[in-house]
C-alpha positions as CSV (number, residue, x, y, z in Angstrom):
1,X,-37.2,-85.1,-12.9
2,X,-36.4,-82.1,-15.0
3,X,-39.4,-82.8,-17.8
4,X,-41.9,-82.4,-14.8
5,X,-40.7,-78.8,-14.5
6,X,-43.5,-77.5,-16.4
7,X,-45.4,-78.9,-13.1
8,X,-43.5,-75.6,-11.6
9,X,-44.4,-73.5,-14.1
10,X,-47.9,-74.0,-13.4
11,X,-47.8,-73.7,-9.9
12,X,-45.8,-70.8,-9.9
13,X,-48.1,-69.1,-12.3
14,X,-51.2,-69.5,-10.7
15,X,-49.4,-67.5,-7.5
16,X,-49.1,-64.6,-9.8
17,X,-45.5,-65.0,-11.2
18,X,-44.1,-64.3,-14.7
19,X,-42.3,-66.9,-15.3
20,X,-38.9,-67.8,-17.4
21,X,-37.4,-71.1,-17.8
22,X,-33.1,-71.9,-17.8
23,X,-31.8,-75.2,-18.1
24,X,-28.2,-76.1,-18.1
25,X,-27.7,-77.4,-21.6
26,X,-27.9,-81.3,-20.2
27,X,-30.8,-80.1,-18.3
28,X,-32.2,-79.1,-21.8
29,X,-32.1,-82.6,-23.1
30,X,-35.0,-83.9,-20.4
31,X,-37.2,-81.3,-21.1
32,X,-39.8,-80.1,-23.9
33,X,-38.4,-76.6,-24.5
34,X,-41.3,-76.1,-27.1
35,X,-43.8,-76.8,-24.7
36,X,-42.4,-74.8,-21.7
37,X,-41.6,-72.0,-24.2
38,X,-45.2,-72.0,-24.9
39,X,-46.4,-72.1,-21.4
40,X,-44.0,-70.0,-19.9
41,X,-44.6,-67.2,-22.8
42,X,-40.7,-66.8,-22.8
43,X,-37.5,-68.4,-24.8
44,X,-36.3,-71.3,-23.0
45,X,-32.2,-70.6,-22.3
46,X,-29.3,-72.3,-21.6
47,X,-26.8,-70.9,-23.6
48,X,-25.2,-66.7,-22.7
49,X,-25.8,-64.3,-25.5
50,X,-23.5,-62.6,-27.6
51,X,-22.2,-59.4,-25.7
52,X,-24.6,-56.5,-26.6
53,X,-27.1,-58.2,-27.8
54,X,-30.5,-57.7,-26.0
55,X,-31.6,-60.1,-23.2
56,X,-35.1,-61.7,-24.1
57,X,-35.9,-62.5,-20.7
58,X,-36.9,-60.2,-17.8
59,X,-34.9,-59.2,-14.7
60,X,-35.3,-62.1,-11.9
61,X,-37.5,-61.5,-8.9
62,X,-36.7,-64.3,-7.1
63,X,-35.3,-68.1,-8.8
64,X,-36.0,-71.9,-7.7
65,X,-33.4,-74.1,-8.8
66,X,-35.2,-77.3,-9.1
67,X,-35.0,-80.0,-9.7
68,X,-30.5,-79.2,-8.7
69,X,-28.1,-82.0,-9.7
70,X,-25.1,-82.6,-7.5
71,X,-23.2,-80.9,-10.1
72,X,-25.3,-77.8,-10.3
73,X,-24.9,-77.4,-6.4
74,X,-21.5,-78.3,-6.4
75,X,-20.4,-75.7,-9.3
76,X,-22.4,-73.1,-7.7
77,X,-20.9,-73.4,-4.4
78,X,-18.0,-73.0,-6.2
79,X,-18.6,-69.9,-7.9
80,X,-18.1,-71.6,-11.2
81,X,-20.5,-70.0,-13.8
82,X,-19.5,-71.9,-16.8
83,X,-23.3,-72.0,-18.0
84,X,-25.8,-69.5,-17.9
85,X,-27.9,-71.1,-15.6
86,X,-24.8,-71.2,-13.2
87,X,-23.9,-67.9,-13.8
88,X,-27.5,-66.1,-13.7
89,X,-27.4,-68.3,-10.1
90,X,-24.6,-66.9,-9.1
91,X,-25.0,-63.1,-10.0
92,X,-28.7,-63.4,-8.7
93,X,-27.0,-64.5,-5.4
94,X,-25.1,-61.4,-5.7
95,X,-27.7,-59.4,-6.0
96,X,-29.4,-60.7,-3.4
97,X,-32.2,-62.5,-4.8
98,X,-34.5,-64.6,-3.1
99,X,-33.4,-68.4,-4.6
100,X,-34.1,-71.9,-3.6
101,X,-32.5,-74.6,-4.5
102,X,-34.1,-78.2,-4.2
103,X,-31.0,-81.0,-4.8
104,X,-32.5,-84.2,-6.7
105,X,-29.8,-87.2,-6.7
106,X,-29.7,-90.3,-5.6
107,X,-28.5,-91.9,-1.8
108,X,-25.1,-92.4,-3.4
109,X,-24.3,-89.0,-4.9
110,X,-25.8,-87.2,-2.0
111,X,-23.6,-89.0,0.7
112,X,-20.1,-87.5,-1.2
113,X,-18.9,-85.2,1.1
114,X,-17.9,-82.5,-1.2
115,X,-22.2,-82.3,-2.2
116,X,-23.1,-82.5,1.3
117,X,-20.6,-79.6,2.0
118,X,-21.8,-77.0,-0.5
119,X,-25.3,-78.1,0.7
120,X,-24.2,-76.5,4.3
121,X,-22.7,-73.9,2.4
122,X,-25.3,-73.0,0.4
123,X,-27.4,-72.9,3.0
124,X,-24.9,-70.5,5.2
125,X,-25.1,-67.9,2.3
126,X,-29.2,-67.6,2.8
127,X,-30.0,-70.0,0.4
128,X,-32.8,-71.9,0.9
129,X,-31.6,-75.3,0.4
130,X,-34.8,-78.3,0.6
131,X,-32.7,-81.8,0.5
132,X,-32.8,-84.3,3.1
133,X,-35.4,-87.5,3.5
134,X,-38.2,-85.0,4.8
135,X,-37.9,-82.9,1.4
136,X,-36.7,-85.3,-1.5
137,X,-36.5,-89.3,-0.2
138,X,-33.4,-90.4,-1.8
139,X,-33.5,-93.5,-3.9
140,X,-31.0,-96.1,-4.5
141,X,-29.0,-95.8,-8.1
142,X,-30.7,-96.2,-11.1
143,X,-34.6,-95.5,-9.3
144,X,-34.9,-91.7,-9.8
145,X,-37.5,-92.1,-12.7
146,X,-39.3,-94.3,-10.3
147,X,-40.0,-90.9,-8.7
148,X,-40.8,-88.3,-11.9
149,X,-44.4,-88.1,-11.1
150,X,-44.0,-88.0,-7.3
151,X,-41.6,-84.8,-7.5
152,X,-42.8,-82.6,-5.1
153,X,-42.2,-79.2,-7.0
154,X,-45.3,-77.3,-5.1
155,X,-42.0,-77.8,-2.1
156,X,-40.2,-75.5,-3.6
157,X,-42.6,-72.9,-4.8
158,X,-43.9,-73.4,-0.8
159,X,-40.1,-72.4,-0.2
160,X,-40.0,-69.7,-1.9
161,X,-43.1,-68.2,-1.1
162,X,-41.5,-67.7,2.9
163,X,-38.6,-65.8,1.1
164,X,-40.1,-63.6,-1.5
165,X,-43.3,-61.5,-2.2
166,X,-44.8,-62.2,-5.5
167,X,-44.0,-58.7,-7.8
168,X,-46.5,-57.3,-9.5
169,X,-45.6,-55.8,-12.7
């Protein structure tokens, strides 16, 4: 799912958004960081940088967390930020932030009660959580790519419009 994400970038542009890209470092090995460095106009990260060195991205506005893994949600609702894309997650939830999340696994990850837990949780905390069959239909093991090109990203950006007004800088 993750190397459709510059389908999000697009979207999210065209309503006005300056846009930056995290991946978890997995994350980073399904998509083209070249291409969605170029698009975005920004580094792709997914590693912290060294104490007092400059950030090269802006401040967040708002974040989508798309497409989430079970282990993204999980950590998260955890309060685990042992990557940067964790941890900007969970300070921009600090900070109140406008974030939505949209879970991508399969029907077997997504019935372990833990996931479907920190789902509810998430949620409970204000954020905008789009997973169940009327979001994302779940797919037996092994059938996610089956689904890369059907992703519904413009869900998420739809999402976050109801949440967050689009800054103008």
């Amino acid at each position: 799912m993750a190397r459709g994400a510059g389908r999000l970038v697009e979207l999210a542009q065209l309503d006005g958004w300056d846009v930056c890209v995290v991946a978890t470092p997995d994350g980073r090995k399904f998509i083209d960081v070249a291409a969605l460095a170029e698009q975005s106009g920004h580094p792709v990260r997914s590693a912290y940088k060294n104490p007092g060195d400059p950030d090269v991205l802006p401040d967040a506005d708002a974040m989508i967390v798309a497409p989430a893994t079970v282990n993204t949600i999980n950590k998260w609702s955890a309060g685990i930020a042992d990557t940067l894309a964790l941890g900007l997650l969970i300070e921009g939830q600090g900070k109140g932030l406008p974030i939505v999340a949209m879970p991508y696994t399969n029907a077997a990850m997504a019935n372990h009660p833990a996931f479907l837990e920190n789902v509810t949780r998430l949620r409970g905390w204000g954020i905008a959580v789009l997973f169940g069959e009327d979001q994302v239909p779940l797919l037996p093991p092994g059938f996610g790519e089956a689904a890369v090109d059907g992703f519904p990203w413009h869900l998420a950006l739809e999402a976050l419009r109801d949440v967050a007004p689009i800054p103008r800088r």
